[in-house]
C-alpha positions as CSV (number, residue, x, y, z in Angstrom):
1,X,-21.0,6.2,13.5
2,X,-20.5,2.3,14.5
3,X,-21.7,-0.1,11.8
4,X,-24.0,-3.1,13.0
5,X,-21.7,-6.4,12.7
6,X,-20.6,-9.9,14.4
7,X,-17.6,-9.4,15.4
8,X,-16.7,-13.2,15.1
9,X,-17.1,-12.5,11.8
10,X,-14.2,-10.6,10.9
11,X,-10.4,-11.3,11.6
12,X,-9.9,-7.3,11.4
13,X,-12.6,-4.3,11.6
14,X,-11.0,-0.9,11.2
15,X,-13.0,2.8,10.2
16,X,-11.5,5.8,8.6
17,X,-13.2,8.9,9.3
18,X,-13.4,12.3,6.9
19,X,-11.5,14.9,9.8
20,X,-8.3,15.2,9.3
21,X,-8.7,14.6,5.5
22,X,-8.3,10.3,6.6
23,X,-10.4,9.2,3.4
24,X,-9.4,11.6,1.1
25,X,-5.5,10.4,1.9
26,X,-6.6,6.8,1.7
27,X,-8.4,7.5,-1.3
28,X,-5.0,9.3,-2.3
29,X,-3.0,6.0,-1.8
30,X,-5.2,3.9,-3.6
31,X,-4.6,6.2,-6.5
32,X,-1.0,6.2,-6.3
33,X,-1.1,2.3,-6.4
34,X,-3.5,2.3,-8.9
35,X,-0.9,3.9,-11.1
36,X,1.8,1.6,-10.3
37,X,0.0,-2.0,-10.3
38,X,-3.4,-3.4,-11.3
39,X,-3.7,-6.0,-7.6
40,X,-3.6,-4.7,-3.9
41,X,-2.3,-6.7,-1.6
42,X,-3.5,-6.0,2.1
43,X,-2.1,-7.3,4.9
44,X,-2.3,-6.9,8.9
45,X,-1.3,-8.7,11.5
46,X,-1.7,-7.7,15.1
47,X,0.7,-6.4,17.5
48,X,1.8,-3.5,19.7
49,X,0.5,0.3,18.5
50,X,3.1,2.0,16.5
51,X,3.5,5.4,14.4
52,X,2.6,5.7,11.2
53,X,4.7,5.0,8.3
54,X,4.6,6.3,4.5
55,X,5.9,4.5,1.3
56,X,9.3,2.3,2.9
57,X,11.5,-0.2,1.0
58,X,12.3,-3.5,3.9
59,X,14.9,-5.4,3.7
60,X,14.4,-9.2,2.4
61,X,14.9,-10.5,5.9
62,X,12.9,-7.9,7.9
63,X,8.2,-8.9,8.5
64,X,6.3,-7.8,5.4
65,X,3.7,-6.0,8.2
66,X,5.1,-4.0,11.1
67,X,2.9,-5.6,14.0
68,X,-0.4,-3.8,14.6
69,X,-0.4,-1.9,10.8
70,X,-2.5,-2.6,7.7
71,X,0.2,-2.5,5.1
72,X,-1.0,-1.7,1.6
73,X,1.3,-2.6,-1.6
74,X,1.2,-2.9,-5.0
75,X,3.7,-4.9,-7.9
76,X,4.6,-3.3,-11.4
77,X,4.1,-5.4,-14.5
78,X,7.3,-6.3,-14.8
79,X,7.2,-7.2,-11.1
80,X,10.7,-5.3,-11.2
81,X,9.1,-2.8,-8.3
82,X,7.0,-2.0,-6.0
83,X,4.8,0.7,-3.5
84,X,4.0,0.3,-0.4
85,X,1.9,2.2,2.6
86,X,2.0,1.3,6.1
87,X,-0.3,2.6,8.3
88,X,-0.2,2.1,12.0
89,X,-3.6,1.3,14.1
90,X,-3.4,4.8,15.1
91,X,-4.2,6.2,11.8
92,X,-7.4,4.4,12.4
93,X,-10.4,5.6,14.3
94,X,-11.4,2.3,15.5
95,X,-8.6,-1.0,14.8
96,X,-10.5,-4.2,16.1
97,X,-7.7,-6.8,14.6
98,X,-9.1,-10.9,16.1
99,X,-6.2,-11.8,18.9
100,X,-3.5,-13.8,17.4
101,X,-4.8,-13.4,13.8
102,X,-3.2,-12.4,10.7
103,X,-4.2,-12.1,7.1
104,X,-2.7,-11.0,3.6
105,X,-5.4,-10.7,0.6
106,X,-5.1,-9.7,-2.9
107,X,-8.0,-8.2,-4.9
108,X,-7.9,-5.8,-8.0
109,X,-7.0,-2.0,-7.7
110,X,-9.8,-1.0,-9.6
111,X,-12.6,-1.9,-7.5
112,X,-11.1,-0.5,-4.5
113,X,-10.5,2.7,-6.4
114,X,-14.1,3.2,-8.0
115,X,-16.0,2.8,-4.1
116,X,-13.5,5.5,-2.6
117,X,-13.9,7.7,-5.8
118,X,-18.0,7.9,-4.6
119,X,-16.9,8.9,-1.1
120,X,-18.4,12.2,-1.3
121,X,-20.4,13.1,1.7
122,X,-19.1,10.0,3.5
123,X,-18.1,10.4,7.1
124,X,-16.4,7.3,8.2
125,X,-15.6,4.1,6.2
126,X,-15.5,0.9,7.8
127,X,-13.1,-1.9,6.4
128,X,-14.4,-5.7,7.4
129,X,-12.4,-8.5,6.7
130,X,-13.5,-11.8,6.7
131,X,-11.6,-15.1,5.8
132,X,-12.9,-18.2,7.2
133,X,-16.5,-19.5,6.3
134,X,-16.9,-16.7,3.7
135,X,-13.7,-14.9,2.2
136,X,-14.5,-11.0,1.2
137,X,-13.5,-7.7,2.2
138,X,-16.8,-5.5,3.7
139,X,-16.1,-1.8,2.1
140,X,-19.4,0.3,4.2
141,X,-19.6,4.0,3.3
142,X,-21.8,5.8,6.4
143,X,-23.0,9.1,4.4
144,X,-23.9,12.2,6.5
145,X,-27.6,12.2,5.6
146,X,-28.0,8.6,7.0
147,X,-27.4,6.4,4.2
148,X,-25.2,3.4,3.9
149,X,-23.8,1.9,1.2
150,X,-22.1,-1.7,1.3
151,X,-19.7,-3.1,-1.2
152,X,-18.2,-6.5,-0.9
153,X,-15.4,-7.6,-2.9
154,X,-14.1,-10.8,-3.2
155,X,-10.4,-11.5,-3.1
156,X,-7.8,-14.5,-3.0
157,X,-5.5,-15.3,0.0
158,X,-1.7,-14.8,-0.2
159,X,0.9,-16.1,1.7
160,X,2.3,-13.7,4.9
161,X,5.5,-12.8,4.0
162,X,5.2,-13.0,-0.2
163,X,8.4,-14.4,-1.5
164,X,8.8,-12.4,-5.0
165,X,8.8,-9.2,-2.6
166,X,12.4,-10.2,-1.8
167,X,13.4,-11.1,-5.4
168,X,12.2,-7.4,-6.3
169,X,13.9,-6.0,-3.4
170,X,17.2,-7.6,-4.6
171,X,16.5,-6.3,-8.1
172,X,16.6,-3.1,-6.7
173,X,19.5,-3.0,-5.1
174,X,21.2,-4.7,-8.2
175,X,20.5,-1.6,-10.4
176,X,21.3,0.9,-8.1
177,X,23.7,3.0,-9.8
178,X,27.2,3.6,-8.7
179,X,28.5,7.0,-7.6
180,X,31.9,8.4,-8.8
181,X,34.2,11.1,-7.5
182,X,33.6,13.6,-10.3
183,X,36.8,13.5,-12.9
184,X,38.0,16.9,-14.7
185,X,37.7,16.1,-18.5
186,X,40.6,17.2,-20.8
187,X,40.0,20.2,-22.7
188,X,38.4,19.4,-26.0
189,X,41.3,21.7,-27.9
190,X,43.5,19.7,-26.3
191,X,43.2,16.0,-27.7
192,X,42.6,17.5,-31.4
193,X,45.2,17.2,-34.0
194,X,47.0,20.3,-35.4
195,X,45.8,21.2,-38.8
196,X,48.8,22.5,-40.9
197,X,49.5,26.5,-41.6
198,X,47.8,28.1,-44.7
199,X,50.1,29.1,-46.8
């Protein structure tokens, strides 16, 4: 089912759809962050179709978003680590992305999590983003029996490319351990002293 919307409005307009499980895994992903990190940060920026991608560490030096993917991530506390989700246009039913537009957003886990966990009966979810007179992301749930339900959620704007993504990546590579060819140990009768004979 196509939502009703202006599509001047919005720098991106994507939909999930319930066959082939699409909500429940998005659902699934929000989950997974929500257990890592309390902020989401979405980003897209548009580009040529590619596959689709699952939880990837890049390099400081390679693009935070693969062109024409929605890339979802997440920070520990610490800000020591991080998860992320790429998911290619394909994974979408419909990906209308503005030409030559771009956009990174963070908002809070929480509220994305508690809209997907009343998904039930939904049949396709439309994501709307909007970022230049107004700034929110458009969450609409299309039920089976005909009902819609809308949800907008207000976020702040984040820099393409977020710097302290490289300082973590670093920090993971700084503590990765180190492997050793495995040593025999010496016998443990072998170092111990030699206790004098009972007389």
């Amino acid at each position: 089912t196509r939502a009703h919307m202006d599509d001047n409005q919005y720098v991106l307009q994507c939909s999930i759809v319930q066959s082939d499980d699409g909500i429940k895994n998005f659902s699934r992903m929000l989950n997974c962050l929500d257990r890592f990190g309390k902020d989401l940060f979405l980003e897209f920026n548009e580009g040529e179709v590619s596959g689709l991608g699952g939880p990837v560490a890049l390099p400081p030096h390679h693009r935070v978003v693969p062109p024409a993917q929605v890339a979802l991530r997440t920070l520990n506390q610490a800000q020591s680590a991080y998860i992320y989700f790429a998911l290619s246009a394909g994974y979408f039913l419909d990906f209308m992305p503005q030409q030559g537009r771009s956009a990174s957003i963070k908002l809070h886990l929480k509220n994305m999590v508690s809209i997907f966990r009343s998904a039930h009966g939904v049949e396709t979810v439309w994501l709307q983003l909007a970022v230049d007179t107004e700034c929110y992301l458009r969450v609409q749930l299309v039920c089976k029996n005909g009902v819609n339900k809308m949800f907008d959620l207000k976020f702040e704007e984040v820099r393409l490319g977020f710097t302290r993504l490289s300082t973590t990546t670093h920090r993971l590579h700084a503590f990765r351990p180190r492997r050793t060819p495995p040593r025999p140990l010496p016998h443990p009768l072998a170092q111990a002293p030699l206790s004098p004979p009972r007389r």
